[in-house]
C-alpha positions in Angstrom: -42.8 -15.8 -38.0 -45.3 -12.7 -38.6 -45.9 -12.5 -41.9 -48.8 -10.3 -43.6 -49.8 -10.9 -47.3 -51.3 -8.3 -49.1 -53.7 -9.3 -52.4 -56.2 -7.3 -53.9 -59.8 -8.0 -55.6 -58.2 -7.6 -58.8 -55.2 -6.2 -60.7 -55.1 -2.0 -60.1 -57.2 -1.9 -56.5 -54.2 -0.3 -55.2 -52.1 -3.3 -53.7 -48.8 -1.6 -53.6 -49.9 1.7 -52.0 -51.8 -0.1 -49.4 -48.5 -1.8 -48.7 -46.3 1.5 -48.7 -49.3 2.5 -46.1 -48.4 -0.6 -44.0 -44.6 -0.5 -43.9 -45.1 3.6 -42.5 -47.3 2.5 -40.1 -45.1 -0.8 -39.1 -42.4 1.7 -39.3 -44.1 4.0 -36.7 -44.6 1.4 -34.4 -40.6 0.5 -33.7 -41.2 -2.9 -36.3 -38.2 -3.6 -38.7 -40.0 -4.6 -41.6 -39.3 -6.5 -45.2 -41.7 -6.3 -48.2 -41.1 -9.2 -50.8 -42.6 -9.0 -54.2 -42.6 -12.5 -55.7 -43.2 -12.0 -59.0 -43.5 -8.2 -61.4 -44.6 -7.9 -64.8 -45.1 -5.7 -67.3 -41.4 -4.1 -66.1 -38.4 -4.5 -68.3 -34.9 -5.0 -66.4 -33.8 -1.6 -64.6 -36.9 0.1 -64.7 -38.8 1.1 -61.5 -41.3 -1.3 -60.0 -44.3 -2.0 -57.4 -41.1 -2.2 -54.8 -39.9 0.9 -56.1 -43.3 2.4 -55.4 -43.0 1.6 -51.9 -39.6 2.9 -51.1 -40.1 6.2 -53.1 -43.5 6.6 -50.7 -42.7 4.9 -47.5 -38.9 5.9 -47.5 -35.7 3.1 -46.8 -37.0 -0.5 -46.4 -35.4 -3.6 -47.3 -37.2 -5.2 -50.4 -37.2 -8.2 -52.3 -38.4 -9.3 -56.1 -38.1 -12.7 -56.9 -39.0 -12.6 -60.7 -39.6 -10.0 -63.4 -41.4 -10.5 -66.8 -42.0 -7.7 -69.1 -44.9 -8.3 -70.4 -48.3 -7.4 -68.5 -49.7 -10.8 -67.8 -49.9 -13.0 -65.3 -46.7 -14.2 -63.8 -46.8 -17.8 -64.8 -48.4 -16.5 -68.6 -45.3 -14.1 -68.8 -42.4 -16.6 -67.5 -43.6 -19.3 -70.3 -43.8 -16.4 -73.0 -40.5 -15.1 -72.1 -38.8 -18.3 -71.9 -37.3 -17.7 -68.2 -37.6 -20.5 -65.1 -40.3 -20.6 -63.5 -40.8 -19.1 -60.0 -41.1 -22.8 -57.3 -42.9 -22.1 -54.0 -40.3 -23.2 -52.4 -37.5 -20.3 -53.3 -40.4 -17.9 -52.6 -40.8 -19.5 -49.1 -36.9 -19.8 -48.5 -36.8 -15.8 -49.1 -39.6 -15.0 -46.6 -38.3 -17.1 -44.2 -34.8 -15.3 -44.7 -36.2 -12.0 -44.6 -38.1 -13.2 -41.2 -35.2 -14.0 -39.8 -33.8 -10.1 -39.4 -36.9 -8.2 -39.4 -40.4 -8.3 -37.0 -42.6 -8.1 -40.4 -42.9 -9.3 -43.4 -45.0 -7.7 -45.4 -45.8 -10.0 -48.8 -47.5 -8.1 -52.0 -49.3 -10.4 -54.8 -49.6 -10.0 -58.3 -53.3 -9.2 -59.3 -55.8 -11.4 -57.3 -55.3 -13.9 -54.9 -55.4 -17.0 -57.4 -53.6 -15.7 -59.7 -50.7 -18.1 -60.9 -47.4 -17.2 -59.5 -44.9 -20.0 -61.4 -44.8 -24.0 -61.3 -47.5 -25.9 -60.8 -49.9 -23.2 -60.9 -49.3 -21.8 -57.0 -51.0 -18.7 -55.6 -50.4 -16.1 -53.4 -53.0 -18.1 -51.1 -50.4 -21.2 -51.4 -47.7 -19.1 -50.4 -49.8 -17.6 -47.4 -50.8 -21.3 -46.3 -47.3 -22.1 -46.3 -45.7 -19.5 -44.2 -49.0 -18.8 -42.1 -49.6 -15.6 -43.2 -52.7 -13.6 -42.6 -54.4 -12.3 -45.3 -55.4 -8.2 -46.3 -57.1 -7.7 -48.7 -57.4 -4.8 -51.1 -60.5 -3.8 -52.3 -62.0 -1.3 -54.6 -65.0 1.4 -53.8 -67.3 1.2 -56.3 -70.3 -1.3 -57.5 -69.3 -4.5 -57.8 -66.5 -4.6 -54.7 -69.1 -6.8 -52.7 -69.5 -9.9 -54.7 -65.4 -9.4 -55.7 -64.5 -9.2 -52.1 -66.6 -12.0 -50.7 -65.5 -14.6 -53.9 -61.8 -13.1 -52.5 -62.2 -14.2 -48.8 -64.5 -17.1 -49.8 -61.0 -18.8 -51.8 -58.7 -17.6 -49.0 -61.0 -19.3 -45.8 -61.2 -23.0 -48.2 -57.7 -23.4 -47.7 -58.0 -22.0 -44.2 -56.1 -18.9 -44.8 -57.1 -16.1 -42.6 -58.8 -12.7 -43.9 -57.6 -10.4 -41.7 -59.2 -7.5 -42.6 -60.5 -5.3 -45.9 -58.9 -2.3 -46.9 -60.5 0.1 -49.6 -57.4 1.2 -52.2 -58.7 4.4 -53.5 -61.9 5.9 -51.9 -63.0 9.3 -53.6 -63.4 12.8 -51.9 -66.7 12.2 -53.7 -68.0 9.1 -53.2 -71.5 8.4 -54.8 -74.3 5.9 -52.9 -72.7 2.7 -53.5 -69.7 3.6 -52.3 -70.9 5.3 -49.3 -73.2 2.1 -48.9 -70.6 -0.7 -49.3 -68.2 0.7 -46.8 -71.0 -0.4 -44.3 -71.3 -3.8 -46.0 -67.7 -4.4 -46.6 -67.2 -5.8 -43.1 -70.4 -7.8 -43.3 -69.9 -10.0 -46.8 -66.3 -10.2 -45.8 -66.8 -11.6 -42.4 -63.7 -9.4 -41.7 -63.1 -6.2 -40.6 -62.8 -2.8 -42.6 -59.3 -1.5 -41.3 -58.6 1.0 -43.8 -59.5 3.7 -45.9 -56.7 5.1 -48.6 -57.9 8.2 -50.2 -57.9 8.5 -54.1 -54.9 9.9 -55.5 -52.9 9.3 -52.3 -50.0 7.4 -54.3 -49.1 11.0 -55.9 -47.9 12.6 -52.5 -44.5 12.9 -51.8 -42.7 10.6 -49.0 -43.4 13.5 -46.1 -47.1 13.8 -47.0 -47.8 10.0 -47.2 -45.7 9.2 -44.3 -47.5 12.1 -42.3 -51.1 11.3 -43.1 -50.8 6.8 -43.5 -51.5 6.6 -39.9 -55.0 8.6 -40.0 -55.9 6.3 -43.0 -56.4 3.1 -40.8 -58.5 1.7 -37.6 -56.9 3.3 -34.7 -54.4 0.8 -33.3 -54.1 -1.0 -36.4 -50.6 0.1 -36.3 -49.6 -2.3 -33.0 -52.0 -4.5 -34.4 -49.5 -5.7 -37.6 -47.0 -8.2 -36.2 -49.9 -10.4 -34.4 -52.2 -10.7 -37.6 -50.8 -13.8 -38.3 -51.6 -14.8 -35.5 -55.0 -13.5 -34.9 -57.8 -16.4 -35.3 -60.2 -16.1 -38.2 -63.5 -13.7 -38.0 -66.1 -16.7 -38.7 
């Protein structure tokens, strides 16, 4: 199974543009490749979602949404207000394991931050990545404050043994003041993980050519051949 979950510091990092980056690049390297979205809010029924994101910048790719709430909360907070089932581990397991079964990736994307509460009994995206042995990227932001945010991120994925395998900044400006300049040097350092990638601000607006043309330049060189053995890849400490 090579499965890559993909969580951010917080809700609005850029989760879902970073994944868009990862199916181009999975894409480029020959992988057939899945993205599953557990669990959306803040979407009514028929309206365009994270997963719709992704297709309209990384072109065709099979996708899969578990649940959908519409209001903008937490996925367990939004199933209890709405009055719908619950989300179980389990079904979100079963999927990934289907959608492993046909493709060389599978490319998980959270809701908010890594403990956030997905459905019953209060499991995680970590949970889920313990359960299928998934590696762990994780989206951060540029600014102030992305240090302590990324190291309490990787600090709750590594005390259930889940593996960070690697940082990627969501939005980085074409003018980026001191700290952000600063932290992409201490990114790697308070992670414990490596820094991977780099998405410029404003890079969710370009059409499917653009994004697909520039994702590559966006990440580490070889990052790209790098995806299906994350997984797989032992932890950084």
């Amino acid at each position: 199974m090579a499965v890559l979950a993909v969580t951010g510091t917080s809700t609005g990092v850029g989760k879902t543009v970073v994944t868009a980056a990862l199916v181009v690049l999975a894409q480029s390297a020959g992988l057939r490749v899945a993205v599953c979205k557990p669990a959306q809010t803040g979407i009514g029924a028929g309206e365009p979602g994270d997963l719709a994101d992704v297709r309209r910048l990384a072109g065709p790719v099979e996708v899969s949404e578990l649940a959908r709430y519409p209001e903008p909360l937490a996925p367990l907070t939004a199933a209890r207000r709405s009055e719908q089932p619950l989300l179980t581990i389990d079904s979100v397991v079963t999927e990934i394991r289907r959608l492993d079964a046909a493709c060389d990736l599978v490319i998980i994307e959270g809701a908010g931050g890594v403990l956030v509460e997905l459905g019953a009994d209060g499991f995680t995206l970590r949970d889920v990545a313990a359960a299928v042995d998934a590696g762990v990227l994780v989206v951060v932001a540029a600014a102030l404050g992305t240090l302590n945010h990324t190291a309490l991120t990787v600090e709750a994925l590594e005390r259930s043994g889940v593996r960070c395998t690697g940082i990627v900044v969501g939005a980085y400006p074409s003018e980026p003041d001191l700290a952000m300049r600063c932290n992409l040097d201490d990114l790697p350092r308070v992670a414990r993980s490596p820094l991977v990638g780099v998405l410029p601000q404003g890079c969710g607006q370009l059409t499917h050519t653009s994004f697909a043309a520039q994702a590559r330049s966006w990440f580490t060189p070889g990052f790209a051949e790098r995806l299906p053995l994350l997984n797989r890849e032992p932890s950084s400490q």
